[in-house]
C-alpha positions as CSV (number, residue, x, y, z in Angstrom):
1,X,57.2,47.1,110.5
2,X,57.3,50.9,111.8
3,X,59.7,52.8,109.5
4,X,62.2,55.6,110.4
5,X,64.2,58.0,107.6
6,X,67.3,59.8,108.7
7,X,67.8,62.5,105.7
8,X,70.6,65.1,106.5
9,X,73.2,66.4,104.1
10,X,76.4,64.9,105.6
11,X,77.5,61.7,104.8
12,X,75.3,58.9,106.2
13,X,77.1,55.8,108.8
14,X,80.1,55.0,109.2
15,X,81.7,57.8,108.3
16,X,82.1,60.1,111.2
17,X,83.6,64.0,111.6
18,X,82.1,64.8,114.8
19,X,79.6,64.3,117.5
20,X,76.4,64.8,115.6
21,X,77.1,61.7,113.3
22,X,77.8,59.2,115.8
23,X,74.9,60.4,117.5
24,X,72.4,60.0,115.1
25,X,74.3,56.5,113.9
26,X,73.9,55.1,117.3
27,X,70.2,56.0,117.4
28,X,69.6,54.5,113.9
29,X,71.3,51.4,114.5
30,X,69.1,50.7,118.2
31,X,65.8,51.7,116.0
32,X,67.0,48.9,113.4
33,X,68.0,46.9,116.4
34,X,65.2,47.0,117.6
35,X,62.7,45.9,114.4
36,X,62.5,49.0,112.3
37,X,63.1,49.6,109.1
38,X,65.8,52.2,109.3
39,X,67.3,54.2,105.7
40,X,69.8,56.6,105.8
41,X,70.0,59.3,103.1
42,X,73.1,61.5,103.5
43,X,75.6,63.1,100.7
44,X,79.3,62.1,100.4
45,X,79.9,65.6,99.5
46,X,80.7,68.1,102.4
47,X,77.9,70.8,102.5
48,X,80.6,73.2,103.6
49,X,83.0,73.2,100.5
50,X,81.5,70.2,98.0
51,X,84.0,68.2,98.3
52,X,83.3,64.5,97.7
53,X,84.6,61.8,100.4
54,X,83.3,58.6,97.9
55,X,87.3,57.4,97.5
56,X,87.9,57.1,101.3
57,X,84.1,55.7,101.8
58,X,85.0,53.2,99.2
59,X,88.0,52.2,100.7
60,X,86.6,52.0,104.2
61,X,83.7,49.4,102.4
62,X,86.2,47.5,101.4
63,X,88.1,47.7,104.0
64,X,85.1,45.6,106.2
65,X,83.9,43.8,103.3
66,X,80.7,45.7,103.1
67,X,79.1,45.4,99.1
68,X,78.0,48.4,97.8
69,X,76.6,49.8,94.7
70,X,77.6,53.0,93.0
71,X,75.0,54.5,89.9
72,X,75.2,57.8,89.1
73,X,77.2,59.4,91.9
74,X,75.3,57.4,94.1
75,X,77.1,55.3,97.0
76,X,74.2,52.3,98.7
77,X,75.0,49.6,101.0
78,X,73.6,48.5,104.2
79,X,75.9,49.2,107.8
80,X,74.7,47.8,111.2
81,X,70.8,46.4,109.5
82,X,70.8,50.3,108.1
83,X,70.3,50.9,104.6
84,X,72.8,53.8,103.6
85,X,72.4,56.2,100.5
86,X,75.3,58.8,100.2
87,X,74.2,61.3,97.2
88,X,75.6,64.6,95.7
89,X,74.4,67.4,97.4
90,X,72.1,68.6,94.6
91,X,69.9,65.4,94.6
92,X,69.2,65.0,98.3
93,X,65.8,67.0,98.0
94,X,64.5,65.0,95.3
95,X,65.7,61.5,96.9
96,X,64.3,62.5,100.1
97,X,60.4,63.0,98.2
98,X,60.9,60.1,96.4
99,X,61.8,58.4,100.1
100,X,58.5,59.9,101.5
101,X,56.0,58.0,98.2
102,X,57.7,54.9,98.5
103,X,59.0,54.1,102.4
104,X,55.8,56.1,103.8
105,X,57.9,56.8,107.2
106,X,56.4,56.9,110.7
107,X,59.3,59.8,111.3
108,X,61.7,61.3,109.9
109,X,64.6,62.5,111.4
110,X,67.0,65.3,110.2
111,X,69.6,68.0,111.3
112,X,72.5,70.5,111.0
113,X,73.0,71.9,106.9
114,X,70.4,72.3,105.2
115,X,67.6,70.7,107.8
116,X,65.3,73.2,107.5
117,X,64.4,72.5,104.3
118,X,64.0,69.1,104.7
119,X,62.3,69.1,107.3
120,X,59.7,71.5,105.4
121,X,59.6,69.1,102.7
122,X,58.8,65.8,105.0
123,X,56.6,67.4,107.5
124,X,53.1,67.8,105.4
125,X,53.4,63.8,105.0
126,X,55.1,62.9,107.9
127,X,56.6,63.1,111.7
128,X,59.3,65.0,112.1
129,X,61.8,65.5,114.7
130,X,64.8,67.5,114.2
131,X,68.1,66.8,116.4
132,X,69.2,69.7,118.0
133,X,73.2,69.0,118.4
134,X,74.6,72.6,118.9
135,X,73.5,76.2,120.4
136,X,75.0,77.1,116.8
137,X,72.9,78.5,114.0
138,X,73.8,75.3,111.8
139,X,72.7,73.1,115.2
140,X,69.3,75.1,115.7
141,X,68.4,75.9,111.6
142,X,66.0,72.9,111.7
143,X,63.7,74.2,114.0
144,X,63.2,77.3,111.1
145,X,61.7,74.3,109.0
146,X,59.0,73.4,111.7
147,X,59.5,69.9,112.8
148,X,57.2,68.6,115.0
149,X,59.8,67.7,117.7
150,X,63.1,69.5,118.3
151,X,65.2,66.9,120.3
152,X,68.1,68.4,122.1
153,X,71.4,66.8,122.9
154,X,71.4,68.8,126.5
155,X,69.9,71.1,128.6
156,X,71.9,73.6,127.7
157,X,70.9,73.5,124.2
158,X,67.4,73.5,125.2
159,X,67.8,76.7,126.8
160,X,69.1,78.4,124.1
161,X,66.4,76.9,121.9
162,X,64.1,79.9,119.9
163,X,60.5,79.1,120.7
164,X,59.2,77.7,117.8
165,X,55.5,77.6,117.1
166,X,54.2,73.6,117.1
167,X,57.4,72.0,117.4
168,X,57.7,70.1,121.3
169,X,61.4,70.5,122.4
170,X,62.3,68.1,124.4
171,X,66.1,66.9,125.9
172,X,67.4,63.8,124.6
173,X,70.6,62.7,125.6
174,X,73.1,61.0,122.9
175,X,73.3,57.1,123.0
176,X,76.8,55.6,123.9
177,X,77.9,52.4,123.6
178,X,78.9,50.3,126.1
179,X,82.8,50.0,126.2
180,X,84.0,46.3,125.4
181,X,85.6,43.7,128.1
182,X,88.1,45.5,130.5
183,X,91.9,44.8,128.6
184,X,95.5,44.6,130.9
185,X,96.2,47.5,129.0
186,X,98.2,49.8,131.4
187,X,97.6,53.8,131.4
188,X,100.3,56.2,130.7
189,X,101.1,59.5,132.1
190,X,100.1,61.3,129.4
191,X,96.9,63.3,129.0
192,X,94.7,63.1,125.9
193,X,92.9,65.9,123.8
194,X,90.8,65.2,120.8
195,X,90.4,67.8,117.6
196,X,93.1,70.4,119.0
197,X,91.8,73.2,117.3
198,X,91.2,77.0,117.7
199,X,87.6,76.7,119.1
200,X,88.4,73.6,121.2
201,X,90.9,75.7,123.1
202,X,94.4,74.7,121.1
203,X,95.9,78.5,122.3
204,X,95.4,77.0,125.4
205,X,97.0,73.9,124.9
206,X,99.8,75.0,122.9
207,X,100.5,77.0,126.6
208,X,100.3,74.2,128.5
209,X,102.8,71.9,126.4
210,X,105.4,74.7,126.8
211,X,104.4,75.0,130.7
212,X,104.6,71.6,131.2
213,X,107.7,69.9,129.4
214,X,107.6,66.8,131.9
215,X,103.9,66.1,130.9
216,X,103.5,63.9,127.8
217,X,100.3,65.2,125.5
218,X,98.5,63.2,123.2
219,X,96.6,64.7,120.4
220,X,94.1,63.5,118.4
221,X,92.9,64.9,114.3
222,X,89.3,65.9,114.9
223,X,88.2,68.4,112.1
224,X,90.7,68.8,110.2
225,X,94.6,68.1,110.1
226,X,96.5,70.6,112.8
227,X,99.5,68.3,113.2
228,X,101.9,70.8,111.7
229,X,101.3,72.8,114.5
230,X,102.2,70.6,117.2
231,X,105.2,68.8,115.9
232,X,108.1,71.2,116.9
233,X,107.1,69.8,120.7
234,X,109.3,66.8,121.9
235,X,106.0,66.2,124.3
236,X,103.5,65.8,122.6
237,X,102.1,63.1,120.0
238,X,99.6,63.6,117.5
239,X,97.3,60.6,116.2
240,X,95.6,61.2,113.0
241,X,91.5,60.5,112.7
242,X,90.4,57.5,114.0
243,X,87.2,55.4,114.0
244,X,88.0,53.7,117.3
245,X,88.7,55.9,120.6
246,X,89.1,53.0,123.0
247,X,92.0,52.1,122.7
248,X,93.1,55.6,123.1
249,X,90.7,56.1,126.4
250,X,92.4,52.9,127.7
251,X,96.0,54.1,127.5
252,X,95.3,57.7,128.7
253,X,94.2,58.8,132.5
254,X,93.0,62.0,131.7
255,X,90.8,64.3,128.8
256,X,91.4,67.6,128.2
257,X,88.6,69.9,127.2
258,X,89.4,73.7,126.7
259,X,86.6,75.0,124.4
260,X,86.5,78.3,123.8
261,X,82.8,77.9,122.4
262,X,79.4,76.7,123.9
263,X,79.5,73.1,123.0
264,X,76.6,71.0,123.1
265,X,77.1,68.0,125.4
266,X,80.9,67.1,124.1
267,X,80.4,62.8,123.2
268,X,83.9,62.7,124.2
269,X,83.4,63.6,127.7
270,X,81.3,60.5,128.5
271,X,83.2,58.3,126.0
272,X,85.9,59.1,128.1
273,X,84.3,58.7,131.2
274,X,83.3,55.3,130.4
275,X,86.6,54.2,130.3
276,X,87.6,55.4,133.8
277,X,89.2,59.0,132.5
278,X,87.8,61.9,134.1
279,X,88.1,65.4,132.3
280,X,89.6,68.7,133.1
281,X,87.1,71.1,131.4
282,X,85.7,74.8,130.6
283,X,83.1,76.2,131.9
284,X,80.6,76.8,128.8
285,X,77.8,75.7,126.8
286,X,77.2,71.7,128.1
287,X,80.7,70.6,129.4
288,X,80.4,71.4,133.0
289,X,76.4,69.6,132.2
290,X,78.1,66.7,130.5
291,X,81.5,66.4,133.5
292,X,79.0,66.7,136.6
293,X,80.5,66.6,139.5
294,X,82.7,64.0,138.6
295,X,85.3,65.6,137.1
296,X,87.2,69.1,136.8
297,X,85.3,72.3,135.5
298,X,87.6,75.3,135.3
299,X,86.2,79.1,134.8
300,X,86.9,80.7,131.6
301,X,89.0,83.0,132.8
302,X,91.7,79.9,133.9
303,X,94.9,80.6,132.7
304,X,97.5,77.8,131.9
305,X,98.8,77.7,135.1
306,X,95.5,77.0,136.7
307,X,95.2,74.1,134.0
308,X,98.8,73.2,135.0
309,X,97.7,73.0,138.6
310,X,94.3,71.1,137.9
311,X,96.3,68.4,135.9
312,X,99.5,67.9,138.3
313,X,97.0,67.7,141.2
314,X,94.1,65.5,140.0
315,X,93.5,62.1,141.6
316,X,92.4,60.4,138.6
317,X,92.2,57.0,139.5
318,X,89.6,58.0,142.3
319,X,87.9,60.6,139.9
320,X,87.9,58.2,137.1
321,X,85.7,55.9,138.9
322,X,83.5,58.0,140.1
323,X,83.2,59.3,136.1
324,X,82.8,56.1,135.0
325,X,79.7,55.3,137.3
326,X,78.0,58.3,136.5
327,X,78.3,57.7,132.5
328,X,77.1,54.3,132.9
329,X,73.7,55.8,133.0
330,X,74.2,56.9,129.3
331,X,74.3,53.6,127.7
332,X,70.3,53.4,127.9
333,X,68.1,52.5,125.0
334,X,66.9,56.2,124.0
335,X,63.9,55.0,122.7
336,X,61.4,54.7,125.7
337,X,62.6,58.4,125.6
338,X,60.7,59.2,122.1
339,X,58.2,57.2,123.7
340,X,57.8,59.2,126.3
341,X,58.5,62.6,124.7
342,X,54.9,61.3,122.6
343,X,56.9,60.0,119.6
């Protein structure tokens, strides 16, 4: 049975904050889907500030009914036919050798905090291939630790890839998930916008609410909590974190995405998409790569009335057919991909 060994420094499956981890979740659960033996070592505390999430990963286990053992700040259990180790952040290095003796992986695959030196310490023993899921430096540091393969979430990040002596970068696209049977669920007016915060364009957005007090806004916690800033506005709604987007996608008709930064390949876009809501977006990084031509791409230099215009004027039933074709394609088995990448 070929073996893989996801090893980052953020919490392992289910537990999601952003893109990157239901990315890599997706991809672990279709290698155990598909025979492998699949372990997940991650930390349940934040590499950012250190601050431990084992009381709300706890309650989520519970929550499903998923067993679990905890020994010595150690959280294990098995999601999906993936076995899950969430560690403190100072014994992720030494797991992840003592991972290497024992599983003897065909690959490993790590990213984001901390990658590069993992992927120094699995690469004399094993395959490597670093997920590239940002043009930031925390989304390109693994490629300083020398994998073997740098994977990119888009072309864009490809781009802006450094060269990196014996690493092969190659563009991956993330896996989606299919969306579930079609409900009677009927759409609202409002429009939808996921982690309203500074760098996802919440200036913006905090123009367009007042600009638009007929149009009903609904707003959902990404990174951190920002209700507080939104609840003086009679039009808009904010939903804390949630695990489950569809029902959301289903009741909206149209995404908002107003980056001010390059993102990747935004998962939300295509989530979206798949669900027959197009998006209004900026043009940076991989949005307009990640819209097509399916959708809206605005300049950068589009004021709120531009936005305004874009979102009183869009036909979104039309558009959000057309987006849902295109993302179809997304919900392929990534790993004839690896295959043919030479992995």
């Amino acid at each position: 049975m070929p073996t893989a060994l996801f090893a980052w420094r953020r919490t392992p499956p289910p537990f999601l904050i952003g893109g990157a981890e239901v990315t890599q979740q997706l991809l672990a659960e279709e290698l155990a889907a598909a025979g492998w033996h699949v372990t997940y070592l991650g930390s349940h505390e934040a590499p950012w500030d250190g601050a431990t999430r084992l009381p709300d990963m706890r309650a989520h286990l519970d929550k499903h009914r998923v067993p679990y053992d905890e020994e010595e700040g150690a959280l294990r259990y098995r999601w999906n036919g993936v076995e899950c180790a969430a560690l403190m952040q100072n014994n992720v290095e030494h797991a992840l050798g003592g991972l290497l003796g024992a599983l003897r992986p065909d690959i490993v695959f790590t990213a984001q905090e901390g990658s590069a030196r993992l992927a120094e310490l699995a690469s004399p023993t094993t395959l490597v291939a670093g997920l590239l899921h940002s043009v930031s430096a925390t989304g390109l540091g693994v490629l300083a630790g020398r994998p073997h393969y740098g994977l990119a979430v888009s072309e864009c990040v490809r781009d802006r890839a450094p060269h990196t002596p014996g690493t092969r970068i190659g563009v991956v696209y993330p896996p989606f998930s299919c969306p579930g049977p079609a409900t009677d669920t009927a759409r609202t007016a409002a429009v939808l916008m996921v982690n309203p915060i500074p760098a996802k364009g919440s200036e913006l957005l905090h123009q367009l609410i007042r600009l638009m007090p007929e149009q009903r806004f609904t707003l959902v916690e990404g990174w951190w909590d920002t209700s507080a800033d939104f609840a003086a506005y009679p039009n808009a709604t904010y939903v804390p974190r949630v695990y489950g987007m569809e029902p959301l996608y289903r009741r909206h008709q149209l995404l908002l995405v107003p980056s001010t930064v390059e993102d990747a390949f935004p998962r939300v876009i295509v989530e979206a998409a798949l669900h027959g809501v197009p998006s209004i977006g900026t043009e940076r990084g991989g949005i307009p790569e990640a819209i097509g031509d399916e959708g809206i791409v605005l300049p950068v230099t589009a004021g709120p009335e531009a936005w305004a215009r874009a979102i009183r004027d869009v036909d979104h039933e039309a558009l959000g057919e057309r987006a849902r074709s295109r993302a179809a394609r997304f919900t392929r088995p990534c790993l004839p991909e690896l295959r043919e990448l030479g992995i």
